[in-house]
C-alpha positions as CSV (number, residue, x, y, z in Angstrom):
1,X,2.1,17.3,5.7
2,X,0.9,14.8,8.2
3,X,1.7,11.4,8.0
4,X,0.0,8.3,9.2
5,X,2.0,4.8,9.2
6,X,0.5,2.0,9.3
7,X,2.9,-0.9,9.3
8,X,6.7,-1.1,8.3
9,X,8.7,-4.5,7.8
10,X,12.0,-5.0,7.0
11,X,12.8,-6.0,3.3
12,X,13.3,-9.6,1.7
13,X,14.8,-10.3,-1.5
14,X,12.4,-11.4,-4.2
15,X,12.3,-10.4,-7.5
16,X,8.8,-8.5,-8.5
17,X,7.3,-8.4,-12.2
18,X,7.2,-5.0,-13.4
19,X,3.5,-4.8,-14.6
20,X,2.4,-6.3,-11.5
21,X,2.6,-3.4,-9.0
22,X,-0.2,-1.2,-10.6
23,X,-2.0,-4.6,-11.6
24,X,-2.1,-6.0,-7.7
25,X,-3.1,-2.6,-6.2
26,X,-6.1,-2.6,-8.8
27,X,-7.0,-6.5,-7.8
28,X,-6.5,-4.9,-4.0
29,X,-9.0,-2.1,-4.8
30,X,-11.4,-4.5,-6.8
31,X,-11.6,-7.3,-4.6
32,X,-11.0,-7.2,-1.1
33,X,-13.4,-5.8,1.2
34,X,-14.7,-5.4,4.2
35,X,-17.1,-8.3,4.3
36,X,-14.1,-10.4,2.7
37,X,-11.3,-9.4,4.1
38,X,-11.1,-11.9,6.7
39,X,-11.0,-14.7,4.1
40,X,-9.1,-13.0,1.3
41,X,-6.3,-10.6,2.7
42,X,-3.5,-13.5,1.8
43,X,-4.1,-12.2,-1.7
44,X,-3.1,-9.2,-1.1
45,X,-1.8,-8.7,1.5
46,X,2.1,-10.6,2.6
47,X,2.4,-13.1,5.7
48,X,5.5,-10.8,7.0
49,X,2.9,-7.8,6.9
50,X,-0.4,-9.7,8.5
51,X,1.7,-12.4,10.5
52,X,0.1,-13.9,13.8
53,X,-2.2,-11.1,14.0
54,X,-6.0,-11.5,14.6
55,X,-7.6,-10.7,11.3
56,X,-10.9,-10.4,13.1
57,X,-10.0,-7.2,14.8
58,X,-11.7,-4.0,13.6
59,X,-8.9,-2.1,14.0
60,X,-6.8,-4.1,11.8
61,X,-9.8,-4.1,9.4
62,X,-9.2,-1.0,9.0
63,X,-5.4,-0.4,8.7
64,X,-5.6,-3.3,5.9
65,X,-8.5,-1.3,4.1
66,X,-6.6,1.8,3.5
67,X,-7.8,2.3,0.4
68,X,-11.4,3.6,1.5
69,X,-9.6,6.4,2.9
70,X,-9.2,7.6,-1.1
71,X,-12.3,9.0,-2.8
72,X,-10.0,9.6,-6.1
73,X,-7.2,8.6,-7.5
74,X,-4.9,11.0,-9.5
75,X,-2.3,9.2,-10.7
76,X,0.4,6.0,-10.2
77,X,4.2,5.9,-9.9
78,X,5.7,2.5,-9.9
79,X,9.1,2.0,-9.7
80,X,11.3,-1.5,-9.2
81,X,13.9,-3.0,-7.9
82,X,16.2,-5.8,-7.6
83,X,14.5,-7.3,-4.4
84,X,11.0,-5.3,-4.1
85,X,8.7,-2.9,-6.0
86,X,7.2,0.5,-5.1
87,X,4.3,2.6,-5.7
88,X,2.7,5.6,-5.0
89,X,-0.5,6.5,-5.5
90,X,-1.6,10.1,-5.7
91,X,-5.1,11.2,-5.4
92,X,-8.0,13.0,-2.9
93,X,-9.5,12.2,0.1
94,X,-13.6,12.6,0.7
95,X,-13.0,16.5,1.8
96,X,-11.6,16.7,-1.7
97,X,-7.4,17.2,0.4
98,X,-4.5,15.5,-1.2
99,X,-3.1,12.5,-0.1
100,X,-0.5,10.1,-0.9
101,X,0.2,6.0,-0.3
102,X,3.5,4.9,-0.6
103,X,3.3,0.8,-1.0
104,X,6.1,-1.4,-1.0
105,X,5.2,-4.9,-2.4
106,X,7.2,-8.1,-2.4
107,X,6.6,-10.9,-4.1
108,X,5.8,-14.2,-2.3
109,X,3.7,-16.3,-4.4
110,X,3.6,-15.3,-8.5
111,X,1.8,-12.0,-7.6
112,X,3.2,-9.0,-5.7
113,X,2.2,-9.1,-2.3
114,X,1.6,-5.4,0.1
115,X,4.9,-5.5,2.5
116,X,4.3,-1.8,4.1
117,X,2.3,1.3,3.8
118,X,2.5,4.7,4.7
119,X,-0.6,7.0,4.3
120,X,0.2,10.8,3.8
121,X,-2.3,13.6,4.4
122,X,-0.8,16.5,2.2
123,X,-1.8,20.4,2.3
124,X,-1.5,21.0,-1.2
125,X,-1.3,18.7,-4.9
126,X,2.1,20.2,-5.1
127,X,2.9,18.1,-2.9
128,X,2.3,14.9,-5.1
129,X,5.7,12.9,-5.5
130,X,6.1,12.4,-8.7
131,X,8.2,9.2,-8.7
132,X,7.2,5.7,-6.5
133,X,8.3,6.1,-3.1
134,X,8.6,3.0,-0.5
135,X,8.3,4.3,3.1
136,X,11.5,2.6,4.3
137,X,12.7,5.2,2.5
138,X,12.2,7.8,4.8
139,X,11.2,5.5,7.8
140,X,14.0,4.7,10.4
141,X,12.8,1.6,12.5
């Protein structure tokens, strides 16, 4: 397994509505992209994720559209808690490999928000969690 982080923030206490984990990631993979993103990202993405940072930059572009790096999706796992929400999403890259994101969301304004994502490139479906995972789970700052 190889595993690519993107961005890690510590977590805030907010309470986040259990339908909307699954719900946001579907708004984030309907609506934003790459000609938008520089306008749009504060729906989707949190302030403690994006901060001060120039929006403008490619690279960030590209850390912030993670999603394109997901032909398929295979399944969902969300899972909630007293401060944030999780949720992984299962599914296949465009050479058909297995790959994870593990999302946590907060909730800022009355939708969830993306506080941190962790991309995982997987050799096999077996390894598909099967339960939502956030990465500061795993992830020691």
């Amino acid at each position: 397994m190889v595993r690519i982080s993107l961005i890690l923030i510590m977590a805030l206490s907010f309470s986040v509505n259990s339908a909307s984990l699954t719900s946001a990631y579907n708004d984030y993979l309907k609506g934003l992209t790459f000609q938008n993103i520089e306008n749009n990202y504060s729906q989707y993405f949190s302030d403690i994720l994006v901060g001060d940072v120039d929006i403008s930059d490619y690279y960030l572009k590209k850390q912030l559209m993670f999603k394109e790096s997901m032909r398929s999706i295979d399944e969902l796992n969300e899972t909630l808690y007293s401060n944030y929400g999780c949720l992984t999403v299962n599914g296949f890259d465009f050479d058909n490999q297995p790959m994870s994101f593990n999302i946590e969301y907060t909730k800022e304004s009355p939708r969830a928000l993306i506080k941190a994502v962790d991309v995982l490139l997987l050799e096999s479906k077996l390894e598909f969690s099967n339960k939502a995972v956030c990465p500061k789970e795993y992830i020691v700052e």
